[in-house]
C-alpha positions as CSV (number, residue, x, y, z in Angstrom):
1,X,0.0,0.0,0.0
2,X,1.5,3.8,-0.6
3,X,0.8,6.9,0.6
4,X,1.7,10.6,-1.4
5,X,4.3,7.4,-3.3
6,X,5.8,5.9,-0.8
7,X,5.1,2.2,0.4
8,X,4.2,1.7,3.6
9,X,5.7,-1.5,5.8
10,X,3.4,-4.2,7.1
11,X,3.3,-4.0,10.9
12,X,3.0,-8.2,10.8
13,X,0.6,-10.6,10.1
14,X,-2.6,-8.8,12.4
15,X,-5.7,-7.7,11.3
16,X,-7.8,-4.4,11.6
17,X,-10.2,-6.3,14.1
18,X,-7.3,-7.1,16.1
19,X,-6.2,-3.5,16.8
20,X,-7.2,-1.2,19.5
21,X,-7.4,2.2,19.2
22,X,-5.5,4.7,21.5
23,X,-8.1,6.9,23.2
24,X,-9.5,8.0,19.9
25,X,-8.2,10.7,17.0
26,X,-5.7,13.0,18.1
27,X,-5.4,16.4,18.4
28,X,-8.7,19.1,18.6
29,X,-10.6,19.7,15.1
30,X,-9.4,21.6,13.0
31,X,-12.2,24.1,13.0
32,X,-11.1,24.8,16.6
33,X,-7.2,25.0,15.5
34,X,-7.8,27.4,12.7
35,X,-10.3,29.8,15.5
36,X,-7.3,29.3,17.7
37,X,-4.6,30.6,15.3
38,X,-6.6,33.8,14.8
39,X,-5.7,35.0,18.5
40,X,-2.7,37.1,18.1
41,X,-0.7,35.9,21.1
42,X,-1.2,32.3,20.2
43,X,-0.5,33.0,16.6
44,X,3.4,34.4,17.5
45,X,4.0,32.0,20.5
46,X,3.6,29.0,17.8
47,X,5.4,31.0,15.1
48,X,8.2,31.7,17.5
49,X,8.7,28.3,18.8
50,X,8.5,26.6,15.1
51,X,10.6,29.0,14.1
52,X,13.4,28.8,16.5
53,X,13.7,24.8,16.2
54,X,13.7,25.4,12.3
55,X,16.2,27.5,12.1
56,X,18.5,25.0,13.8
57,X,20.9,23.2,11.5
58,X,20.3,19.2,11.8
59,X,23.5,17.8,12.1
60,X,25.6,14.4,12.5
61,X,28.8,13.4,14.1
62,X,30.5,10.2,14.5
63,X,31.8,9.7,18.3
64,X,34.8,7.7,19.0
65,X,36.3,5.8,21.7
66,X,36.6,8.6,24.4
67,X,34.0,11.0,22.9
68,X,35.0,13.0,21.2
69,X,32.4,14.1,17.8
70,X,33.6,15.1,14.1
71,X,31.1,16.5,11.5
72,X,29.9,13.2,9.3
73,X,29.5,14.8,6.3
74,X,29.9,11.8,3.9
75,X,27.0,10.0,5.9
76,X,24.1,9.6,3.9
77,X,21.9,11.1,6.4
78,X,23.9,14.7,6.6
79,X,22.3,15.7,3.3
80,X,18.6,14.1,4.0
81,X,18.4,16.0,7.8
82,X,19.8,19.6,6.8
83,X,19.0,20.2,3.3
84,X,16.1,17.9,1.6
85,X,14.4,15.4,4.0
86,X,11.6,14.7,1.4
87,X,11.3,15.5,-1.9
88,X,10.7,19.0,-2.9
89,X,10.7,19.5,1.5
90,X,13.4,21.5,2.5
91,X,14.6,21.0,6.6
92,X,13.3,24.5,7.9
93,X,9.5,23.5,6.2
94,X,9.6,19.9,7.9
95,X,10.8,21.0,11.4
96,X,8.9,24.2,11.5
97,X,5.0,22.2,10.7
98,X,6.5,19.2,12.9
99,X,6.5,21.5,15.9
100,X,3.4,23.5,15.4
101,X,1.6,20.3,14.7
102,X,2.7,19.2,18.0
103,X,1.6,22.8,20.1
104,X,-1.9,23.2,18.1
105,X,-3.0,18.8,18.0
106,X,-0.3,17.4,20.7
107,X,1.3,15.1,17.9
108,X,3.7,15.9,15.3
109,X,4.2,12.7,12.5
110,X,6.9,12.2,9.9
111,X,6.4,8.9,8.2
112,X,10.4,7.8,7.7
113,X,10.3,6.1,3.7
114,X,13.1,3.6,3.9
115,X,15.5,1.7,1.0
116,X,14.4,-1.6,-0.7
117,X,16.3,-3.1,2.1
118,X,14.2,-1.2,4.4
119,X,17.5,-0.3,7.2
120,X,18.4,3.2,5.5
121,X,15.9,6.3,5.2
122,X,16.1,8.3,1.8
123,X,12.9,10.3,2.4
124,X,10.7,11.8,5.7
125,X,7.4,13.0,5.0
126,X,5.2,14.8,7.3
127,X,1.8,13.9,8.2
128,X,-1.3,15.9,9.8
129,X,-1.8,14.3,12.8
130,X,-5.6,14.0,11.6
131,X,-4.5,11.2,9.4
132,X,-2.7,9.5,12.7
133,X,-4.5,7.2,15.4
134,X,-1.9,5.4,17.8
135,X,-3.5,2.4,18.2
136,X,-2.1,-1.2,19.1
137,X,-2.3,-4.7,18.3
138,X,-1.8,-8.6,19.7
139,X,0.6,-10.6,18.7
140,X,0.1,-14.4,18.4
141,X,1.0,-14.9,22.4
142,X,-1.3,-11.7,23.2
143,X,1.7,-9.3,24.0
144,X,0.2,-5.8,22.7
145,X,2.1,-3.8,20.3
146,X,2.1,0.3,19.4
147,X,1.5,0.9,16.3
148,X,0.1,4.0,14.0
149,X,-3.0,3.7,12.1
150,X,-2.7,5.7,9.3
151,X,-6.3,7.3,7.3
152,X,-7.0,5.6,4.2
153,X,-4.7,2.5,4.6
154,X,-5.1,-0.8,5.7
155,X,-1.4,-1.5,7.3
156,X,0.0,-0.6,10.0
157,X,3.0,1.6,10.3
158,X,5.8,-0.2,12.8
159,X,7.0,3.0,15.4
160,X,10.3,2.7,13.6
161,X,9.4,4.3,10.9
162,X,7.1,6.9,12.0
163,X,8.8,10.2,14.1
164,X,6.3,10.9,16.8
165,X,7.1,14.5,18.2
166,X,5.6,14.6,21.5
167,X,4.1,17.4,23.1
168,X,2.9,17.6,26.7
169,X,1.6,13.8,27.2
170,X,0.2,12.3,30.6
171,X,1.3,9.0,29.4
172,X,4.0,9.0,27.7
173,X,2.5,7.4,24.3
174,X,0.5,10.5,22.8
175,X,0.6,14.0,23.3
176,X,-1.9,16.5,24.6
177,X,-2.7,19.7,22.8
178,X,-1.5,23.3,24.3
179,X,-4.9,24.7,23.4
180,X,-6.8,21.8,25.1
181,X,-5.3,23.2,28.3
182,X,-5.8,26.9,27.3
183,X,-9.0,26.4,25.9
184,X,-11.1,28.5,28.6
185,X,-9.2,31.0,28.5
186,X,-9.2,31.3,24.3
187,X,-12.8,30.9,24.5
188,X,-12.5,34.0,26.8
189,X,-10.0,36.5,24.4
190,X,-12.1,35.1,21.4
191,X,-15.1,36.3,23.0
192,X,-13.4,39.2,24.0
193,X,-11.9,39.9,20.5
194,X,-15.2,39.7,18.9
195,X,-17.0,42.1,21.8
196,X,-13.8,44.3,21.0
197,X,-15.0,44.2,17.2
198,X,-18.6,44.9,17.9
199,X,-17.8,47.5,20.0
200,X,-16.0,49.2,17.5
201,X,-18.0,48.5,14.5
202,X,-21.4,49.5,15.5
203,X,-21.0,52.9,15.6
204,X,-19.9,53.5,19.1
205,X,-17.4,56.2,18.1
206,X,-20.1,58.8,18.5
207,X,-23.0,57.9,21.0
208,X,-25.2,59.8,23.0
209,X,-29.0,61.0,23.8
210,X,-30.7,63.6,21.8
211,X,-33.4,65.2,23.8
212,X,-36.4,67.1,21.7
213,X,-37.8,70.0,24.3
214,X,-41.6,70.5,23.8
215,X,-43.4,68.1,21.4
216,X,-43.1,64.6,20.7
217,X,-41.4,64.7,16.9
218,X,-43.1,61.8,14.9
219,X,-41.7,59.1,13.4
220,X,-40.4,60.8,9.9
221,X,-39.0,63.3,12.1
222,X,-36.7,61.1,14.3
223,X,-35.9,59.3,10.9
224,X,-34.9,62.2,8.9
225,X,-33.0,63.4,12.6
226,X,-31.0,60.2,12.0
227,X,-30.0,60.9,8.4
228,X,-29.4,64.5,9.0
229,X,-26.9,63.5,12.1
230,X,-25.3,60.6,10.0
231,X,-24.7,62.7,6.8
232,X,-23.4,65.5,8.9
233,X,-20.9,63.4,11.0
234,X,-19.5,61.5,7.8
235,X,-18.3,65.3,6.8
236,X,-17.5,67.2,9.5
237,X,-16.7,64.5,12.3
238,X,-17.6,64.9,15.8
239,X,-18.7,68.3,16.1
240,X,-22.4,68.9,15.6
241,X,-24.9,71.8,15.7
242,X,-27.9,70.9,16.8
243,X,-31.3,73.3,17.2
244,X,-31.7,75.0,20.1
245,X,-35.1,73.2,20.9
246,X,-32.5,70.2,21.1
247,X,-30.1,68.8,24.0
248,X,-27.5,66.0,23.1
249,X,-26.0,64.0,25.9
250,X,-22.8,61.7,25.5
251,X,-23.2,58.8,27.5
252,X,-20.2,56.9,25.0
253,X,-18.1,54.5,27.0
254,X,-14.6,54.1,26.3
255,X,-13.0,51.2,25.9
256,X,-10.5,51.1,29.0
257,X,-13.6,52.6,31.4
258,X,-15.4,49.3,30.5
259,X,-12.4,47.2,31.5
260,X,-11.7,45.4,28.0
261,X,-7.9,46.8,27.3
262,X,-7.0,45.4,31.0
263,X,-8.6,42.0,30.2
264,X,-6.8,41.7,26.5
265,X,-3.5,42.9,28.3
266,X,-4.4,39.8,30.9
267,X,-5.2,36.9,28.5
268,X,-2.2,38.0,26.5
269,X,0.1,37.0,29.5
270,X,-2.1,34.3,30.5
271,X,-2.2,32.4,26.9
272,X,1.8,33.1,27.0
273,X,1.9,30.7,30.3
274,X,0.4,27.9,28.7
275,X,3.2,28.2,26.0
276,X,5.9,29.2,27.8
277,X,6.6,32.4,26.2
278,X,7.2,35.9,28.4
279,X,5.0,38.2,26.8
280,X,8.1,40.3,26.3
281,X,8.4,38.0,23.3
282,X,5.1,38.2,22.5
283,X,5.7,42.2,21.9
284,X,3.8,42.9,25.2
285,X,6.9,45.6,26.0
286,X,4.4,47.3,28.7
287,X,6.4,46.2,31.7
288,X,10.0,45.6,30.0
289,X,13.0,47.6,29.8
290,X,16.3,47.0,27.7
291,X,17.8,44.7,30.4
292,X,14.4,42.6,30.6
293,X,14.5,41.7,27.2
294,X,18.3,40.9,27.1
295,X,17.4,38.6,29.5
296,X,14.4,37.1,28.1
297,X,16.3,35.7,25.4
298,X,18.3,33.6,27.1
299,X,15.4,32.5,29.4
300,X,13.4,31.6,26.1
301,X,16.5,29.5,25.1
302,X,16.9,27.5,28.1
303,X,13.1,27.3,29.6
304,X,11.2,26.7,25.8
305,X,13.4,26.3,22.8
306,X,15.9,23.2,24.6
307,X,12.8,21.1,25.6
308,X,11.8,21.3,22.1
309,X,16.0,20.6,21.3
310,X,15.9,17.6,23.4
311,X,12.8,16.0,21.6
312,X,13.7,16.1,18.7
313,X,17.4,15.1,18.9
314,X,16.0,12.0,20.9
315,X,13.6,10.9,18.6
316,X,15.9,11.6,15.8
317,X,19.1,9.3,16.3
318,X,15.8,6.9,18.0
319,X,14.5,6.3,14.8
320,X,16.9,7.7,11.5
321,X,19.8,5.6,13.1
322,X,20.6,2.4,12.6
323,X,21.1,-0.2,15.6
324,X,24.6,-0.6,13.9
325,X,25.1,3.4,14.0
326,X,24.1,3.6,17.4
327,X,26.9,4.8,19.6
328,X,28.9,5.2,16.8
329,X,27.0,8.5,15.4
330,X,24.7,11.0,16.6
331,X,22.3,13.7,15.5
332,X,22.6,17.1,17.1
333,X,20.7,20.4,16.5
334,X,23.2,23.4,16.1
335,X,22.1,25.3,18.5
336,X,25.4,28.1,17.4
337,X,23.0,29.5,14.7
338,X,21.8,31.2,17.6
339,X,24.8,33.9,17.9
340,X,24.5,34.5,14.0
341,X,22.8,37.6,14.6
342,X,24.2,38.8,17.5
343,X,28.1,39.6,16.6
344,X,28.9,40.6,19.9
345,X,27.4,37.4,21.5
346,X,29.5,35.9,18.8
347,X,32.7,37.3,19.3
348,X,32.8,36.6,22.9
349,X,32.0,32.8,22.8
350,X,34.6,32.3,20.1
351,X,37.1,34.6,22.3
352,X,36.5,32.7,25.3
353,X,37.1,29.1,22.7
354,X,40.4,30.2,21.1
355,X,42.0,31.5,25.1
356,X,41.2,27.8,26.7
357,X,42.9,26.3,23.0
358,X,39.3,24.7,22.2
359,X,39.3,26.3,19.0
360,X,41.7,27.3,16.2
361,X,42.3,30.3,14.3
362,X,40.9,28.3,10.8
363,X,37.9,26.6,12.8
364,X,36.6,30.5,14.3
365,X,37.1,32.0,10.6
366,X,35.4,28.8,9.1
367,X,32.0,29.6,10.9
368,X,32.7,32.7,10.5
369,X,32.5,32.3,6.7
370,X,35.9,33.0,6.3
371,X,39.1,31.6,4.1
372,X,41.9,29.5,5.6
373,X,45.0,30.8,6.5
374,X,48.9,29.6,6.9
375,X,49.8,28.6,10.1
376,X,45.8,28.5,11.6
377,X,45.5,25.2,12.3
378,X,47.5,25.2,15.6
379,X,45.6,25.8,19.0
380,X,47.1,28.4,21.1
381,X,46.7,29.1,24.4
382,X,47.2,31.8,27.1
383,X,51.6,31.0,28.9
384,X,50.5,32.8,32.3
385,X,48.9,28.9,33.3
386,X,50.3,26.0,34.6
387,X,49.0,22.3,35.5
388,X,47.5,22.4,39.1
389,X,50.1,19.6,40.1
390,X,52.8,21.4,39.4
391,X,51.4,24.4,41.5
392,X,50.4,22.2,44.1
393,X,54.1,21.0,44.0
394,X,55.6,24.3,44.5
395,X,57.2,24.1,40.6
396,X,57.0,26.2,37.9
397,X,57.9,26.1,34.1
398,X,60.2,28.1,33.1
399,X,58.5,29.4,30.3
400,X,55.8,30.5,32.7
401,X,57.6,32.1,34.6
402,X,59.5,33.9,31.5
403,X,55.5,34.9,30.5
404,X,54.8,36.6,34.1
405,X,58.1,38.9,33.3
């Protein structure tokens, strides 16, 4: 059986009637997704987080003996995870809807499309979670087995071929959605968005009483009142002149008197909870300063973006490596793309590398899109240091003591 091309494994020799679903479809509709996206604050927390685990080269490194890790770059996988994981699907596309799959339905799928000798991937391809149901089945000795149900198919797909990005889960097999938690509180800031729209649409702008001193005007009059008022507001604005056998009133309410401003400005920060976002990043700069956002950076970074770092590298070198590989390789996120924009971030951390002789000249001006030059291959470090047994002996080299003067 195949799916958008690609031919989907048998999950062994079981039946549909033998499998259980899972607790039903995943996710929330997608009526109820789409509603969701239209909220502002939701709309940039799932942009921001998509985009900051896109943005993050895929990369692999073989390991030896003692640990240490060189760039693979003639493994088959280094061109499939950081350029092209599917066809015409570059890595930025495929990490960015794999992650907001996960915050808006709980569950982000990538059916992983295999060789004929079905061991090494050559294509993943994403999948709405809509078309997903974990589910399991019973072997012949009635030992249960997860597998995914896929819409429209009649196999099973094996969890070996199939990366599952997780988000919040209570069990550990699928994931809950973010909005499922926040949903009273969107229902509240839709509600509010749409009173907000009302408010504003239906004429609010200018409002008040007209009072008419002596006789009751008829009907005709009070309608040709209305047309005379609305003709003369759409040309000279606000200001009206009104008989003197006539009173007007205001009795308009704005927008902050009534409270709504203070409530937005509250579900904005509230919403940002569930997603772990500070409404700094959200662009709610009302209680920020220059410091505060410096600092909410790197909070962002280490609170939001390296849970989302730590899924995906684990399901990654889970299921793309081979049982061969394992050990041998692994698949890391660059998380150094970070500092591209920020030079001065970026000159310190490469400063600090070259003084403690963990980098070379040739390795700082190779990220730094730079050529090679003579003699840059060599580490240096700083000739005021010693070993600590030889201070703690009481000796010291020479040449250090030369470099103290």
């Amino acid at each position: 059986m195949k799916l958008f091309g690609l031919e989907i494994r048998r999950a062994g020799k079981a039946e549909l009637s033998d499998v259980t679903a899972y607790g039903g479809w995943n996710g929330i509709q997608l009526a109820s997704r789409s509603n969701s996206m239209l909220l502002s604050t939701v709309y940039r927390c799932v942009d921001l987080i998509s985009d900051t685990i896109a943005m993050l080269p895929v990369k692999i490194y073989s390991v030896d003996g003692d640990g240490y890790k060189k760039e693979a770059k003639s493994h088959p996988l280094w061109y499939l995870l950081d350029y092209e994981p599917a066809e015409n699907t570059d890595r930025f596309t495929l990490m960015k809807v794999l992650t907001a799959s996960a915050l808006l339905q709980g569950n982000g799928y990538a059916y992983i499309e295999r060789d004929a000798d079905g061991i090494k991937p050559v294509q993943v391809r994403f999948l709405d979670a809509h078309q997903v149901q974990v589910c399991y089945i019973k072997d012949s000795d009635g030992v249960q087995h997860l597998r995914y149900l896929v819409v429209g198919l009649k196999e099973l797909v094996e969890p070996c071929d199939m990366l599952h990005i997780k988000n919040f889960s209570y069990d550990g097999v699928v994931g809950v959605s973010t909005l499922t938690h926040a949903r009273q509180t969107l229902d509240i800031s839709t509600a509010n968005e749409e009173a907000t729209a009302n408010y504003f649409s239906a004429g609010q702008k200018v409002t008040g009483v007209l009072t008419c001193e002596g006789a009751r005007p008829t009907e005709e009059q009070v309608k040709d009142i209305y047309k005379r008022w609305e003709e003369h507001t759409r040309k000279q604005g606000g200001l009206q002149v009104i008989p003197a056998s006539m009173k007007y009133q205001a009795i308009s309410i704005s927008p902050k008197d009534s409270q709504m401003l203070e409530s937005r400005q509250f579900q904005v920060i509230d919403i940002c909870r569930f997603f772990s976002v500070s409404p700094v990043k959200a662009f709610d700069l009302s209680k920020s300063s220059y410091s505060t956002v410096e600092a909410t950076q790197l909070q962002f970074l280490t609170d939001t973006a390296m849970a989302w770092i730590s899924r995906f590298e684990q399901e990654l070198n889970r299921k793309l490596l081979t049982p061969s590989e394992r050990g041998k390789y692994v698949i890391e996120l660059d998380t150094t793309v970070l500092l591209r924009t920020d030079k001065k971030a970026q000159a310190e951390y490469w400063r600090e590398m070259f003084n403690v002789g963990a980098a070379t000249p040739n390795e700082i001006r190779q990220k730094s899109n730079l050529p090679r030059i003579d003699g840059g291959d060599d580490a240096f470090v700083q000739v005021n240091v010693q070993p600590l047994k030889k201070a703690a002996a009481g000796k010291v080299d020479k040449s250090v003591r030369q470099g103290n003067g």
